[in-house]
DRENDO-1510 file (C-alpha; in Angstrom, 1 decimal, always signed):
<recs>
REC; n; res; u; v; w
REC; 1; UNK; +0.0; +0.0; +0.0 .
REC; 2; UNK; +3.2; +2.6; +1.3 .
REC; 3; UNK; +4.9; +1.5; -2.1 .
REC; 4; UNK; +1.5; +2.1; -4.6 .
REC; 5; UNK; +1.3; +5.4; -3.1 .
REC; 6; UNK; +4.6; +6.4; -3.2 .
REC; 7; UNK; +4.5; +5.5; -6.9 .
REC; 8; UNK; +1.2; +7.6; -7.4 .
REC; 9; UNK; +2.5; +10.8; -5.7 .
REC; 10; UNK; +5.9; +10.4; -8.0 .
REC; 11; UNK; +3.5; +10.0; -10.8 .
REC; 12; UNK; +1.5; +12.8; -10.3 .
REC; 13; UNK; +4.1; +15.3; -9.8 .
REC; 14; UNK; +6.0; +13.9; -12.9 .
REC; 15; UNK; +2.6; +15.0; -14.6 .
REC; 16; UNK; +2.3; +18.4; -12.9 .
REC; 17; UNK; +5.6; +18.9; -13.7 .
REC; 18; UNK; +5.3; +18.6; -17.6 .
REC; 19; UNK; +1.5; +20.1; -17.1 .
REC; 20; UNK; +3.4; +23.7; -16.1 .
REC; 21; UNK; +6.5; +23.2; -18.6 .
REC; 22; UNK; +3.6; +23.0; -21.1 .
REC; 23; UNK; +1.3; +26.1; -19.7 .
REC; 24; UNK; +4.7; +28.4; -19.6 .
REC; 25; UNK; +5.7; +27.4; -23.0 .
REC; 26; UNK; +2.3; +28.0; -24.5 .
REC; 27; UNK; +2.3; +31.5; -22.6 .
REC; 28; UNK; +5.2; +32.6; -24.4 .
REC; 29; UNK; +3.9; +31.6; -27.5 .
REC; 30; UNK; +0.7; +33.6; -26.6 .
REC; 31; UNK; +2.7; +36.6; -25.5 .
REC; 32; UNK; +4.2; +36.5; -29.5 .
REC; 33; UNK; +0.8; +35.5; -30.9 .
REC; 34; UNK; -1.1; +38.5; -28.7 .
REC; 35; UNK; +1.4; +40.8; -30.1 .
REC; 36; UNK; +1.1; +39.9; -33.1 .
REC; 37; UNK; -2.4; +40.1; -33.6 .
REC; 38; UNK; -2.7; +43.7; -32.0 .
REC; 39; UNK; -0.2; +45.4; -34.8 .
REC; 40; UNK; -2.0; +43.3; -37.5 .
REC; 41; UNK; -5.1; +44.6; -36.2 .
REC; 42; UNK; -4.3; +47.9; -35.6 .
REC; 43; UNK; -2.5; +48.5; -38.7 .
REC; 44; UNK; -5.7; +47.0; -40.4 .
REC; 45; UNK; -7.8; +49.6; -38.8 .
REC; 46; UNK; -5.0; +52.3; -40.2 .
REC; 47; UNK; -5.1; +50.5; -43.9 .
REC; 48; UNK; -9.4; +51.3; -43.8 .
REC; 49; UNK; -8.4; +54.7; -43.3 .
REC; 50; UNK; -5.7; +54.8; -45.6 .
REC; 51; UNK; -7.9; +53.9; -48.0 .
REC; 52; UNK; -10.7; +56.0; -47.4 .
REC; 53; UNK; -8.7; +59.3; -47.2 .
REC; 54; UNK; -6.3; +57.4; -50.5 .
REC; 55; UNK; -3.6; +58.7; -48.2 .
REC; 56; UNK; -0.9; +55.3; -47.1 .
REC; 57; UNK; +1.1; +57.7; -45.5 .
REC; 58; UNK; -1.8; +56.4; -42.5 .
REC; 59; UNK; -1.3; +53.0; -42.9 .
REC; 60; UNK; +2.6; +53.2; -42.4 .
REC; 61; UNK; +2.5; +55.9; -39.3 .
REC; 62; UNK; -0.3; +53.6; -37.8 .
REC; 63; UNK; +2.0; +50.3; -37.7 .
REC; 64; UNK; +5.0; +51.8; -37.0 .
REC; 65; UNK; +2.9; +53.3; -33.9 .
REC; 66; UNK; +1.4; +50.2; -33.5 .
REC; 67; UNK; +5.2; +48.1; -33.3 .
REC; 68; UNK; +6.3; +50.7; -31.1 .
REC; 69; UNK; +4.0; +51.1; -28.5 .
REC; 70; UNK; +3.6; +47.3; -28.2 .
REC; 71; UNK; +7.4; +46.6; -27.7 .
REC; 72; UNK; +6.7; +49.2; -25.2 .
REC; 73; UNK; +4.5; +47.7; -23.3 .
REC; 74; UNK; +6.2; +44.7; -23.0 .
REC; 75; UNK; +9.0; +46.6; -20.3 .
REC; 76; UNK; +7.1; +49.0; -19.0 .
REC; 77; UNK; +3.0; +47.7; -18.6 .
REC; 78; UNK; +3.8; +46.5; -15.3 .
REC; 79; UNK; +5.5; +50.0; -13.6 .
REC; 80; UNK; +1.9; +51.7; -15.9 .
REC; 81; UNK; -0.2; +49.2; -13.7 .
REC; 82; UNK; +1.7; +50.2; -10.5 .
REC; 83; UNK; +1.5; +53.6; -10.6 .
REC; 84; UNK; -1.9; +53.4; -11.7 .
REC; 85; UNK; -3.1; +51.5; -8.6 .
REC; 86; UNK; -1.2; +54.0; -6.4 .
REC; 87; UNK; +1.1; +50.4; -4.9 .
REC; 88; UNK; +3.9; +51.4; -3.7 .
REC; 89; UNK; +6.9; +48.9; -2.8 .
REC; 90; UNK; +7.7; +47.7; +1.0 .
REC; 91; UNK; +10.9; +46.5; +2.5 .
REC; 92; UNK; +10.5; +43.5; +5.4 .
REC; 93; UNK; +10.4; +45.5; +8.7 .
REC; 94; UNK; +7.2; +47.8; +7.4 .
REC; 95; UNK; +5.1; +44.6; +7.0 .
REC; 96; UNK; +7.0; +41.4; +8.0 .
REC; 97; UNK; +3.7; +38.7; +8.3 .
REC; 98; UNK; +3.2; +39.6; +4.6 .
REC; 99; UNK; +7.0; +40.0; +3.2 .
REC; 100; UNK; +8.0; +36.6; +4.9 .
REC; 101; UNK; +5.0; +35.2; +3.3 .
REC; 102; UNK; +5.7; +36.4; -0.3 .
REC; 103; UNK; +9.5; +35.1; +0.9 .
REC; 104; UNK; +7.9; +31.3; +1.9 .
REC; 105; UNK; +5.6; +31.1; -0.9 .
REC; 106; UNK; +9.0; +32.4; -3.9 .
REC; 107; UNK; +11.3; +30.0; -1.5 .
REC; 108; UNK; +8.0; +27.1; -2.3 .
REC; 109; UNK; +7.7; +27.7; -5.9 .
REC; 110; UNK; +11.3; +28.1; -6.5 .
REC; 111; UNK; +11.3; +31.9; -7.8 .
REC; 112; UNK; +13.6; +34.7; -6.9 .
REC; 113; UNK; +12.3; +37.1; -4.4 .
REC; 114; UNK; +9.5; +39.3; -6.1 .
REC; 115; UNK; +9.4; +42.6; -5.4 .
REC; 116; UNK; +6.4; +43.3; -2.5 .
REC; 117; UNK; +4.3; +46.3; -3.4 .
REC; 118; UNK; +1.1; +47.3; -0.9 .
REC; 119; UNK; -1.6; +49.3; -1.5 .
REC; 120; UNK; -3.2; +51.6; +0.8 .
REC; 121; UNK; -7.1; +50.8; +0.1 .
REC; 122; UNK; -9.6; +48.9; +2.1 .
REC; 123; UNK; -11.3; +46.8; -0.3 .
REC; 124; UNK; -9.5; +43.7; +0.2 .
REC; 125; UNK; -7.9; +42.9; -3.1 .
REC; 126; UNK; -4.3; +41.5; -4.7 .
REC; 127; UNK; -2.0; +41.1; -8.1 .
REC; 128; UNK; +0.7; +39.8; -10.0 .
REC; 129; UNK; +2.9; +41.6; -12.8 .
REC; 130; UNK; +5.5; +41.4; -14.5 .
REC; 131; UNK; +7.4; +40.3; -18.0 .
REC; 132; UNK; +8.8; +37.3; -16.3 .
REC; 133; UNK; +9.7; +35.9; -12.7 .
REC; 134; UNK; +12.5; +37.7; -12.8 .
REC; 135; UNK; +11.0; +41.3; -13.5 .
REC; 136; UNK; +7.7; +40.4; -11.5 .
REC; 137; UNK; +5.6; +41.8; -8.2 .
REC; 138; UNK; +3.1; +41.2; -6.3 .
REC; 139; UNK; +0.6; +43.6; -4.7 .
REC; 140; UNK; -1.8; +43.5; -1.6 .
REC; 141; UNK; -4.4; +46.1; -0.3 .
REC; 142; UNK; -4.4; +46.8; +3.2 .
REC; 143; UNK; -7.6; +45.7; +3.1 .
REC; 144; UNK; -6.7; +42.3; +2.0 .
REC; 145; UNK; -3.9; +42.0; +4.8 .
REC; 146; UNK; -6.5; +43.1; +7.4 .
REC; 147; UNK; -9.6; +40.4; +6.7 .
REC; 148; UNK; -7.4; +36.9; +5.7 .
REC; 149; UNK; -5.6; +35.1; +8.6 .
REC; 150; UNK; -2.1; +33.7; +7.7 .
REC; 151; UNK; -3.4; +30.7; +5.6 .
REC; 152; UNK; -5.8; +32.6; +3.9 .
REC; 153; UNK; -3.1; +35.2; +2.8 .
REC; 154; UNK; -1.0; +32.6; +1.9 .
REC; 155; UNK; -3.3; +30.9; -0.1 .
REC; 156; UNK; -4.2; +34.5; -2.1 .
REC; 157; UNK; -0.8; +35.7; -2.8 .
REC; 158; UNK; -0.4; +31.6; -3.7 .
REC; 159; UNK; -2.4; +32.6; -6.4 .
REC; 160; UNK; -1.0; +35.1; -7.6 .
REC; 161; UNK; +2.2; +33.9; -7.7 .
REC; 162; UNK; +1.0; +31.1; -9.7 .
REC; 163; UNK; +0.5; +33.8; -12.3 .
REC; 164; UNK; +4.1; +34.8; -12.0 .
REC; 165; UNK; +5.7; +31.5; -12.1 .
REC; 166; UNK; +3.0; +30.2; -15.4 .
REC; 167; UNK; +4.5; +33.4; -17.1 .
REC; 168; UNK; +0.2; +34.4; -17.4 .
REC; 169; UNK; +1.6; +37.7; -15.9 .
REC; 170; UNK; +3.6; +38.2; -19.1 .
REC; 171; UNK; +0.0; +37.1; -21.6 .
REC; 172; UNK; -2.4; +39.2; -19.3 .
REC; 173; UNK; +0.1; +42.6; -18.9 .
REC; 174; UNK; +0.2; +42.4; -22.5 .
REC; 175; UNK; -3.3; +42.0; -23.4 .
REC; 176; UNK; -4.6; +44.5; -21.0 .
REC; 177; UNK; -1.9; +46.8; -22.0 .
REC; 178; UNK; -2.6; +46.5; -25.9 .
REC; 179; UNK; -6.2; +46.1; -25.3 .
REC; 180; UNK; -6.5; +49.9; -23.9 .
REC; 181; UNK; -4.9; +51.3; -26.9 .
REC; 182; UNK; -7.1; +49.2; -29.6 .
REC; 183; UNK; -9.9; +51.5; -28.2 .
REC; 184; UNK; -8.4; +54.7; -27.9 .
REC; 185; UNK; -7.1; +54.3; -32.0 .
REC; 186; UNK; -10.9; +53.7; -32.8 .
REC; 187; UNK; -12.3; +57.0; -30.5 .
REC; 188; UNK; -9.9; +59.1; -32.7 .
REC; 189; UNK; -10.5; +56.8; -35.8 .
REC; 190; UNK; -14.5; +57.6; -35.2 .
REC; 191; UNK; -14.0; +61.2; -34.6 .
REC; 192; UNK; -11.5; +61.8; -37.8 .
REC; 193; UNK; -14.3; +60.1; -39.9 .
REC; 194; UNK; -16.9; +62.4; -38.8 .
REC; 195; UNK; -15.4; +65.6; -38.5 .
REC; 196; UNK; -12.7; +65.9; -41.2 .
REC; 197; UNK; -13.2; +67.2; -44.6 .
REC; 198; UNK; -12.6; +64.2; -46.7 .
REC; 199; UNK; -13.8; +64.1; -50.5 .
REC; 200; UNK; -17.7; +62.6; -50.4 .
REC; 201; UNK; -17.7; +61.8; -54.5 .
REC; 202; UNK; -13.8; +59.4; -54.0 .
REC; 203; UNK; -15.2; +57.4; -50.9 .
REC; 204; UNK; -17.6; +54.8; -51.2 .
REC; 205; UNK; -20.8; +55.1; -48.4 .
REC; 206; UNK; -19.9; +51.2; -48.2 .
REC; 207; UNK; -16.5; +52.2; -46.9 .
REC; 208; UNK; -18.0; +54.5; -44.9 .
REC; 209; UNK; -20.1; +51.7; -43.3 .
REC; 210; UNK; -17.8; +49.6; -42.9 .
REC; 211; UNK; -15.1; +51.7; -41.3 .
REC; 212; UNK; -17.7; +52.2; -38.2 .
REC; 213; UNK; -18.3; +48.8; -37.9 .
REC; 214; UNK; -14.8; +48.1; -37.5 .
REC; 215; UNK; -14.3; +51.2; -35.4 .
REC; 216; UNK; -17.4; +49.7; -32.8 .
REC; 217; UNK; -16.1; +46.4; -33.0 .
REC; 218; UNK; -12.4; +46.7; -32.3 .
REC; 219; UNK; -13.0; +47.5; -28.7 .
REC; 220; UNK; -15.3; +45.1; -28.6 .
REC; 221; UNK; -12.7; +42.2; -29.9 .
REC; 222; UNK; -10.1; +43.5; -27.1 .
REC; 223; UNK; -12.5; +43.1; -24.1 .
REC; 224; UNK; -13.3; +39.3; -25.4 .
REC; 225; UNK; -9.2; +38.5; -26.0 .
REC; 226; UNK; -9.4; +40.1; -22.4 .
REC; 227; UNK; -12.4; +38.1; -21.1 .
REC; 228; UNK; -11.2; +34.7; -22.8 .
REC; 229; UNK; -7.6; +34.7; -21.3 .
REC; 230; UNK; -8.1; +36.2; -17.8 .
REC; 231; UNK; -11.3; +33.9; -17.0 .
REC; 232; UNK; -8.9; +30.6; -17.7 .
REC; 233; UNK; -5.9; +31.8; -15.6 .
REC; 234; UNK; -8.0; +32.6; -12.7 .
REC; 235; UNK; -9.4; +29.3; -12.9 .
REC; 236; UNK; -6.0; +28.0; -12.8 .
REC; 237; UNK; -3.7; +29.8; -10.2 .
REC; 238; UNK; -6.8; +28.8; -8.1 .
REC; 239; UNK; -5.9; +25.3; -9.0 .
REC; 240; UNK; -2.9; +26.1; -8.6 .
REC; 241; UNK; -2.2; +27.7; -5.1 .
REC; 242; UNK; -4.6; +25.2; -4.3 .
REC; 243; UNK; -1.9; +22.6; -4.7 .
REC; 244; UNK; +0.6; +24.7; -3.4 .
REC; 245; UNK; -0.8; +25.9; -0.2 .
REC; 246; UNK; -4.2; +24.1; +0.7 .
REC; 247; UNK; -7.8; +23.8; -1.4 .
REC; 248; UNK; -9.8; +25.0; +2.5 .
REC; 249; UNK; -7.3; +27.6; +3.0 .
REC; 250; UNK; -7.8; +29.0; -0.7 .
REC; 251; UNK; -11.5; +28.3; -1.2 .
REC; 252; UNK; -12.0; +30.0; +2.6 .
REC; 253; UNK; -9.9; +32.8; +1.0 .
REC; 254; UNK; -12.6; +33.0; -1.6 .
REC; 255; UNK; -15.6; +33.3; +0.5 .
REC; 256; UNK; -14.0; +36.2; +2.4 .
REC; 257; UNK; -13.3; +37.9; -1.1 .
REC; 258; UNK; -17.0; +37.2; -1.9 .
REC; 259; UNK; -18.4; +38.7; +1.3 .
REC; 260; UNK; -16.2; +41.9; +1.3 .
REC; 261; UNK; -15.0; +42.7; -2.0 .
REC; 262; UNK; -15.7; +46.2; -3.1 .
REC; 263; UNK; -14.8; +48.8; -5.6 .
REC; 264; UNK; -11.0; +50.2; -4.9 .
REC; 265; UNK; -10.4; +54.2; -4.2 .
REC; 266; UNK; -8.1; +54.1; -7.5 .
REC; 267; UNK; -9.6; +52.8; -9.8 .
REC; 268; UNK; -8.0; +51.5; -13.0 .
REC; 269; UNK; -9.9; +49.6; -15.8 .
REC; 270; UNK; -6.8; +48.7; -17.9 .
REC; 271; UNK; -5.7; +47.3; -14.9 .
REC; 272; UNK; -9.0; +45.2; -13.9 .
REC; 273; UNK; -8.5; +41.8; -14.9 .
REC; 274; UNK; -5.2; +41.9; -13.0 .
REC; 275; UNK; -6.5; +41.1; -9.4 .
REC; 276; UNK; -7.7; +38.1; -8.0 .
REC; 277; UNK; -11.2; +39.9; -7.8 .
REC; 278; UNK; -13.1; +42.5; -9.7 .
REC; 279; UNK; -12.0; +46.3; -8.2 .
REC; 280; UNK; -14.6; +48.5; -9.9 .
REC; 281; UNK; -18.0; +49.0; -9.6 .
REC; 282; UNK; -20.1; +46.6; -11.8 .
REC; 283; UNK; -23.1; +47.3; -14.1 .
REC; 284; UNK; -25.5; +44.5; -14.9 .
REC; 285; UNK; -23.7; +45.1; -18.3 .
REC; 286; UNK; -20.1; +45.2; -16.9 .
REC; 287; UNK; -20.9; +42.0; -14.9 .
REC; 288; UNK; -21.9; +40.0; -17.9 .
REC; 289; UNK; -18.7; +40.9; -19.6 .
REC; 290; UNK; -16.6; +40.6; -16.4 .
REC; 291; UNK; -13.2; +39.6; -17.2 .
REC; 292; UNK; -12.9; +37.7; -13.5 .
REC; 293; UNK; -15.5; +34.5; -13.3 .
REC; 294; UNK; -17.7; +34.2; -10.6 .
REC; 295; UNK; -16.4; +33.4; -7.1 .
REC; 296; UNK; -19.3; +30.8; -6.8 .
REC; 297; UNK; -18.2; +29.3; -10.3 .
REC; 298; UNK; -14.2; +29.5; -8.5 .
REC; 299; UNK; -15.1; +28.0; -5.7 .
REC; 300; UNK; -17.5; +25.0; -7.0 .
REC; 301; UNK; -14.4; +24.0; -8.6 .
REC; 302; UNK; -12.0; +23.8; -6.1 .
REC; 303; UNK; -14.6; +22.1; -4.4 .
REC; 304; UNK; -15.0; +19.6; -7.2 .
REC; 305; UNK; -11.0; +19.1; -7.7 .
REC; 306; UNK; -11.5; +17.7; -3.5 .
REC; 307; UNK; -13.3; +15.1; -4.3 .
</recs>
């Protein structure tokens, strides 16, 4: 009996083991991919106006924009997401339950020590970013310290640095990052189709059409990318930490998120689907296209995975 289960657990981890080699591999394909598919895009949307305005002097600023801005994101989307959550980073005396947690957890998973940001808000909150475990940090609200006992909090930054060492920190900063821009390029698209003085008799009322279409659905595209990829990955650094720390401790960490998450002070929507819950303040429509699943869906699976 000692033996069979000795060879199960060896089994298993074997099988984690090339489970997560897989997951980070296909993350850095999906970093190249995302980007990718965001210049393609964006320089699509600048070829429909290069051709309505017969002018590929648009097409050629738009991609070179587009290249630019994406390459730099990659270095600098997780210091935009910091400063736009108002973290700020902590050294081990100011908070030492919490930095010697972060310390276990990186000793645990085998990472170098992440930078430890903290966040002066009392909606009880946490997230990872980063463009790889070395270049990666995680961030906790005050609110978050103050509600979860030690397991709890273990268990939540657990999951979040399961984002960093899966590399999803690299895919989500980059999607998020890109995302925002893909609607901005359409606000300015919409307003230089309706208020410039381009020549009615050269452009086709088709084109017309189908330059708003595109211009209304590009945002649209970017907040289902969004939706698509940060829905799985919550789903597994729950599975994750889960495994790391305890499935009680992290699907009690859960029900406290459930029972007092709230909107955060600063709010950031780029910067949404980065924490383990939602931090703004949800319309019935926002909900529905919520880039976090349901704590009850979360939960019911960790619950599932027990048994």
């Amino acid at each position: 009996m000692g033996v069979g289960c000795f060879l199960f657990v060896k089994c298993y981890n074997k099988y984690m083991a090339i489970s997560v080699r897989k997951q980070i591999a296909q993350n850095k394909r999906n970093t190249i991919l995302v980007i990718l598919i965001f210049v393609a895009f964006v320089s699509l949307i600048g070829g429909l106006f290069a051709w309505l305005y017969d002018n590929t002097t648009i097409l050629i600023t738009v991609g070179i924009i587009a290249a630019a801005y994406a390459l730099i994101q990659y270095f600098l989307a997780d210091k935009l997401a910091l400063l736009g959550t108002g973290a700020r980073q902590i050294e081990k005396t100011e908070n030492p339950r919490y930095y010697k947690i972060i310390e276990k957890l990186a000793e645990d998973a085998k990472l170098p020590m992440l930078k430890v940001y903290i966040i002066e808000d009392p909606a009880p909150n946490a997230f990872a970013t980063g463009r790889d475990p070395q270049h990666a940090c995680v961030a906790a609200t005050t609110g978050l310290l103050e509600i979860m006992d030690d397991k709890e909090l273990r268990a939540v930054m657990g999951h979040e640095m399961s984002h960093v060492k899966n590399y999803d920190i690299r895919v989500s900063m980059i999607v998020f990052g890109l995302a925002a821009i893909v609607g901005l390029i359409s606000d300015i698209g919409l307003r230089m189709l309706f208020w410039s003085d381009r020549d009615e008799e050269n452009n086709s009322p088709v084109g017309v059409v189908f330059a708003l279409f595109t211009i209304i659905l590009a945002p649209f595209v970017a907040t289902m990318i969004q939706l698509a990829i940060s829905r799985q990955r919550e789903y597994l650094a729950d599975a994750s930490s889960a495994s790391m720390t305890s499935a009680d401790d992290m699907i009690n960490a859960l029900r406290k998120l459930d029972t007092h998450v709230r909107p955060m002070r600063q709010q950031n929507v780029a910067a949404e689907a980065l924490f383990i819950a939602g931090p703004l303040k949800k319309s019935f429509i926002a909900r529905l296209f919520s880039t976090h699943p349901p704590i009850d869906a979360r939960i019911e699976r960790l619950e599932n995975a027990k048994k």
